[in-house]
N, C-alpha and C positions, 0 to 999 in steps of 0.2 A: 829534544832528547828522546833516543827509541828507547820502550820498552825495556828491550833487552840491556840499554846502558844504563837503566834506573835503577832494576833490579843487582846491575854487580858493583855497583858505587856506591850502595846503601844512601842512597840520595833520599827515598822516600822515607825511611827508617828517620834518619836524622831530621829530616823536616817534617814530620811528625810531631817529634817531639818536641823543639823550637816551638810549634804552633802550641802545642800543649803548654808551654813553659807559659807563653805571654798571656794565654787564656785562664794558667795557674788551675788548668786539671791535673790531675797525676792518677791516670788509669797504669794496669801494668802493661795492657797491650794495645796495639790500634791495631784495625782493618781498615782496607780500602781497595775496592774492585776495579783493577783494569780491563779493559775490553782486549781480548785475545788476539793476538793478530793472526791466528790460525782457522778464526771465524767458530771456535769450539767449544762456545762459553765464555769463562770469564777468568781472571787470574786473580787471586786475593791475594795481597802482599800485608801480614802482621809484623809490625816491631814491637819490641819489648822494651818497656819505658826502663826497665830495671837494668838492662844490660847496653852494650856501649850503641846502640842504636841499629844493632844490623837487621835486616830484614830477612823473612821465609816465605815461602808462597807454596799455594796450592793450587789442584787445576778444577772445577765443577764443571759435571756435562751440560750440552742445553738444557734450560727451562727447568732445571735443579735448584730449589730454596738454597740449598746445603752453601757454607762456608769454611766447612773443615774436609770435607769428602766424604762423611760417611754414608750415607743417600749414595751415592752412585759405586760407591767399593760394595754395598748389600749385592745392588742388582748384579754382580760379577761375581762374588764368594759363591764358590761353586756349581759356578752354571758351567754347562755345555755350548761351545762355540759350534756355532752353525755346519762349519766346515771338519766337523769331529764327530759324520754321521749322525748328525741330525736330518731326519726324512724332510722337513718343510718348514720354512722359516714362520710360516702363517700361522703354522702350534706352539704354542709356548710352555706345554708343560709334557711329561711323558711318565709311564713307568714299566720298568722290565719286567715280563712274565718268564720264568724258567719252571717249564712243564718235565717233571721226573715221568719216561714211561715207563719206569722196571713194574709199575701198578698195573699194567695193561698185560693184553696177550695177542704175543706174535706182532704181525707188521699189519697195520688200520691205515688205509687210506681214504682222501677226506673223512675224518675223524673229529666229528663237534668234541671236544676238550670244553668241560664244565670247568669254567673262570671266577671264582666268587670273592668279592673284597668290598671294603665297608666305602656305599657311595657316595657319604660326606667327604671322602676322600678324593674325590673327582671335583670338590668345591660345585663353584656356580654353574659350573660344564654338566654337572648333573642335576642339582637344586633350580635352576631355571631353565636348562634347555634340554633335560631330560636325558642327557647322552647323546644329543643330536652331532656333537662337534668328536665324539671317539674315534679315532680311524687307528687300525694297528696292522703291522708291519711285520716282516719275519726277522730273523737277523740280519739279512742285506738287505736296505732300506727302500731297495727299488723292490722289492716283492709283496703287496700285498696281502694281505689274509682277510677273510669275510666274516663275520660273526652276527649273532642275535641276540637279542637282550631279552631276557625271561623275563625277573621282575625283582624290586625289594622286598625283600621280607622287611618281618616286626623289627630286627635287630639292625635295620638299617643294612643289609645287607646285601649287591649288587650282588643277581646271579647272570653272566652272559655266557653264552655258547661260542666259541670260536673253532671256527675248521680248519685241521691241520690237511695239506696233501697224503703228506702219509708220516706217521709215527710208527717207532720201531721202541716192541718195548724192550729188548737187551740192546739198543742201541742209547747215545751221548744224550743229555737233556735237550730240549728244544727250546732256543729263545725268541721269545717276541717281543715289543714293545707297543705300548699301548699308549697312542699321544689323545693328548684335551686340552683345552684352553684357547679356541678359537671361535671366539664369537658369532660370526655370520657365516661360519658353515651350515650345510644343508644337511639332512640326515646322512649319517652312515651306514645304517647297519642294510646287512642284505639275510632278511631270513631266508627269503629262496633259493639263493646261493647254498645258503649252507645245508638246508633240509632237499638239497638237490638229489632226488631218486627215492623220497618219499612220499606217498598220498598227500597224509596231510600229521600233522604234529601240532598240538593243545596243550599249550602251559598250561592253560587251567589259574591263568594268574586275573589279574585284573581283567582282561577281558575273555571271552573264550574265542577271540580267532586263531583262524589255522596259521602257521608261521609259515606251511610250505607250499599251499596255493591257495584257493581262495574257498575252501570249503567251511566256511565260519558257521560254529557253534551257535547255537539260539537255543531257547527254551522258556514256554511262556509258565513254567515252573525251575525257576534258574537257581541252581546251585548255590549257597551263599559262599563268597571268598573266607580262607580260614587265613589266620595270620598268625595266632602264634598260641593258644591258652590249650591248655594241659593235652585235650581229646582232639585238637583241631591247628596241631601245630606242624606247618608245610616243610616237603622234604627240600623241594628248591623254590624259592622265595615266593609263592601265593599256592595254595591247593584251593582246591572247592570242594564243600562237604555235603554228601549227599542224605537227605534226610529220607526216608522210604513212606512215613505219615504225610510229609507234605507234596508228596510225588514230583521230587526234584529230577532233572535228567539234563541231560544236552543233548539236541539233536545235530545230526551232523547231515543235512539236507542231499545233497548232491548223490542219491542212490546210487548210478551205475559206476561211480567211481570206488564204490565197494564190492561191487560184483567177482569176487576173487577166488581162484579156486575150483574155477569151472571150463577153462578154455583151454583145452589141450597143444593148444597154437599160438598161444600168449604167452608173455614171459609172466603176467598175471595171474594165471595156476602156483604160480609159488608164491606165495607172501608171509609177512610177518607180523605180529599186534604185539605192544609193547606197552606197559604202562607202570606206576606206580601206587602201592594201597597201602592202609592202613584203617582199623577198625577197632573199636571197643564192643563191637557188636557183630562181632565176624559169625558167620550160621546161623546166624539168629532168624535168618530170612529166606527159606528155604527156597533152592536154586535162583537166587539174587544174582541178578545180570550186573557184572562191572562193564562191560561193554557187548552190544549185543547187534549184527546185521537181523535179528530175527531166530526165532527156532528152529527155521527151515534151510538155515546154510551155517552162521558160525555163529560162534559165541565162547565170551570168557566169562565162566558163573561158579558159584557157590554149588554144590550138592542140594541134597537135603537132609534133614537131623541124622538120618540113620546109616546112609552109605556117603562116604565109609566115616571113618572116624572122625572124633570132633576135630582134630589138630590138621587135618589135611580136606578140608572141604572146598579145596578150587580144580577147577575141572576145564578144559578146552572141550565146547561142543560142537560137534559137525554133524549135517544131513548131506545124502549123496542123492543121486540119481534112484527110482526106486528098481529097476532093472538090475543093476551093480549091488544095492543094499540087498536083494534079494541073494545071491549067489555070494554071497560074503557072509551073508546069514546063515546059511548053509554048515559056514565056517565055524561059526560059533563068536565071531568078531564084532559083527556088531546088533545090537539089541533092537530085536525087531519091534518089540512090546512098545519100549518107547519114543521108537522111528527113528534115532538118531545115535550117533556113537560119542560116546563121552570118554576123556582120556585124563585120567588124574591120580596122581600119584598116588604111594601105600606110606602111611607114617613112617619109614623106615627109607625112603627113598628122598623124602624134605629133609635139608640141611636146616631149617627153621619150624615155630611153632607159629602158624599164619595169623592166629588168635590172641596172639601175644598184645594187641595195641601198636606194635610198631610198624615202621616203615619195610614196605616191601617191596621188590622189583618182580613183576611178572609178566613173562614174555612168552608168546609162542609162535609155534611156524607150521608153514602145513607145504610141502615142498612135491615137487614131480622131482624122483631121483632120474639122474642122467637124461636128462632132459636134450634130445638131440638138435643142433643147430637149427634143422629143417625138416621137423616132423613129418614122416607120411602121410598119407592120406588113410589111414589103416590105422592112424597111432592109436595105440591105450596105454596109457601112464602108469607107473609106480608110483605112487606116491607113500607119502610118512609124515606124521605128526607127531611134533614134541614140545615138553612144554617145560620151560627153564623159571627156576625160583632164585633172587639174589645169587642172577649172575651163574647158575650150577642147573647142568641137564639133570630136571628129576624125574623124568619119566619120557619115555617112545612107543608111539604105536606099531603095529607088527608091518613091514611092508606091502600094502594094499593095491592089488592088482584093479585097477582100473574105477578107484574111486575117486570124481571128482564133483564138486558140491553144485547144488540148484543157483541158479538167480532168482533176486529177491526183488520187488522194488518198493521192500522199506528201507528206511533210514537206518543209516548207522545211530545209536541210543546210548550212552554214557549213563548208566545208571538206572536200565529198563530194559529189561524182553518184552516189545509190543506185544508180540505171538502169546504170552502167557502171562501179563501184565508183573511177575516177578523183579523185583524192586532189588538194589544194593544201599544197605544201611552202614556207611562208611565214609573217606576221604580218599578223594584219587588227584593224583598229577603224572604229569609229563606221558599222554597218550600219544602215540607214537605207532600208523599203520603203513606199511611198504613194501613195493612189489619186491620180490625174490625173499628165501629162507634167509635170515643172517647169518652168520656162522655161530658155532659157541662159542670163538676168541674173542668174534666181537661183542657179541652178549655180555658174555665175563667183562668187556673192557668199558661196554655202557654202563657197568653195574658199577665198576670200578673208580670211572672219571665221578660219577657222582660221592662213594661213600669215601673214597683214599683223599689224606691233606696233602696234593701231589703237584701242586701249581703254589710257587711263590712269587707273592708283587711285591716288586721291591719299593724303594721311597719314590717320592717324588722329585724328579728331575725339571732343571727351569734351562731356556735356551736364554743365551747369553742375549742379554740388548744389543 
């Protein structure tokens, strides 16, 4: 008899029972598994001793314990079938990012968008393989997107950098998807992708390498990592705190790739130094290097006690050429006394109080205005410096006729002026140095991706078995 005539003759059903009667069981139901003729499992047909013997079946996938189906209806209650834009059957898990840019300003092309969500949420994809298996996708599943993983913070909390082509901020949100769940994938992430047209870039997290080429921080007085208690709690998942007693720094080895600011024939006359601070002890250490090529080309520093006021003591330092500083001096621009011109805001020009203890973005730029395609052999530059606080221009120097700064061949210093051994007594993340001026849109919009809650991950999604 097939299968199929067992099942509609309630054959098995009735001989069930019979078998039960002579063996004088009285259960109220029996199972018993037929082998599939579909090769798909298995068929379990119950009768119900209590009613007139007819029988019900169900279907279990392979290698399913299950007898009733619920084990194999889990793995389907709302997954995603393959063919319903899923990127790759090889990830089994995903989740939607929808980036709001009305926080931003103007149109950013490739644009790191700061990603932050809690990495027990990533399961074993992050717990054992660190994020190795992340790959994310844009809204059409064939376009890739590149990103980097900064670090966890104390709260458990994934920070990663993803690069948009270009984001428009009065333009529609932008969707990604972010899949995990593949075990013998190889890493994904590409920091150099993303920090593509940057020197170099320091989380300042667990370790201090550069993410955007290989200019790796060292220090045989190394910074301690901060993770989260009252004085030493990180803006994006690890800071490092610089102690000025126990002459902590980072050195960033690779000299002439900081040599900036001096080639009238380089796109390297313009650049940018970007970083973030925070201090209980802001002024305290008078003209304290947050990062420093030296005293004789550039520097992001503290004042000292007395110029100018206590609430505004951070200052962009430059030395030029001493021919140029001579005939500038003239001008009354820049301080021959000290050899060097220093440009820092009037309390009245900061949107904040620097000394507050909190978290601060501080950027600046030193730019050759109109910069021609293919300079003369005659050229002398305009140049201008400015130096932006939380994302807002607080101050510019006057346009300077042909000043462009020394080379150096010390090290870039996180946390030291060699030249004047001036120490910074505080917490710094996300150093961040690049040839050309940024704009102020995008300034505003680095300031922005980090402080706005402008990125929502949605749940987690499972691809159908």
């Amino acid at each position: 008899m097939s299968e199929e005539s067992v099942r509609s003759s309630g054959w098995v059903g009735r001989g069930l029972l019979g078998l039960c009667a002579v063996l004088a069981c009285t259960p109220e139901t029996f199972e018993i598994a037929l082998p599939s003729t579909s090769g798909e499992g298995s068929t379990t047909v119950v009768a119900d001793a209590s009613s007139s013997g007819e029988a019900t079946e169900t279907t279990a996938g392979p290698g399913s314990g299950s007898t009733d189906g619920s084990d194999s209806s889990s793995d389907t209650d709302d997954c995603v079938p393959v063919d319903d834009g899923w990127w790759d059957a090889d990830w089994a898990k995903r989740r939607r990012l929808e980036i709001d840019p009305s926080v931003l300003s103007g149109v950013q092309q490739d644009f790191p968008v700061l990603v932050r969500m809690p990495a027990d949420g990533l399961g074993p994809s992050w717990g054992e393989r660190g994020g190795d298996d992340i790959r994310v996708r844009s809204e059409d599943p064939r376009v890739p997107l590149v990103y980097d993983i900064d670090d966890v913070d104390a709260d458990g909390e994934l920070a990663l950098w993803l690069r948009l082509p270009t984001i428009d901020a009065a333009g529609s949100p932008v969707v990604a998807w972010l899949y995990y769940g593949q075990p013998e994938a190889s890493p994904g992430r590409a920091p150099a992708e993303v920090w593509n047209g940057y020197i170099s870039v320091h989380h300042l997290g667990s370790d201090l390498r550069d993410s955007a080429h290989e200019h790796h921080g060292s220090s045989q007085w190394e910074p301690e990592p901060c993770t989260g208690d009252d004085d030493c709690s990180p803006r994006i998942g690890v800071a490092r705190s610089f102690v000025p007693e126990l002459l902590h720094e980072v050195v960033l080895a690779d000299h002439q790739a900081y040599d900036l600011g001096h080639d009238p024939y380089d796109d390297s006359i313009s650049f940018t130094v970007s970083l973030w601070m925070r201090s209980p002890i802001f002024g305290q250490y008078d003209w304290g290097a947050l990062v420093a090529k030296g005293d004789d080309t550039w520097r992001l520093h503290v004042t000292n006690s007395t110029v100018p006021a206590d609430d505004d003591r951070i200052a962009l330092g430059l030395d030029c050429y001493e021919p140029e500083c001579a005939e500038l001096d003239a001008t009354g621009v820049i301080d021959m006394d000290s050899g060097n011109y220093n440009l820092f805001p009037t309390p009245a020009e900061l949107p904040t109080n620097l000394g507050d203890n909190g978290w601060h973005q501080v950027v600046a730029t030193f730019e050759a205005l109109d910069l021609p395609a293919m300079p003369p052999p005659d050229y002398v530059p305009t140049t201008q410096a400015r130096l932006f606080v939380d994302g807002q221009l607080v101050t510019a120097s006057p346009e300077l006729l042909g000043f462009v700064l020394p080379t150096d061949d010390q090290p870039v210093r996180l946390g030291h002026n060699i030249n004047t051994g001036n120490r910074w007594g505080g917490v710094l993340d996300e150093l961040r140095i690049s040839v050309g001026a940024r704009s102020a849109a995008a300034i505003a919009s680095d300031y922005a991706t980090v402080t706005a809650d402008h990125v929502t991950v949605g749940e987690e999604q499972r691809r159908c078995p």
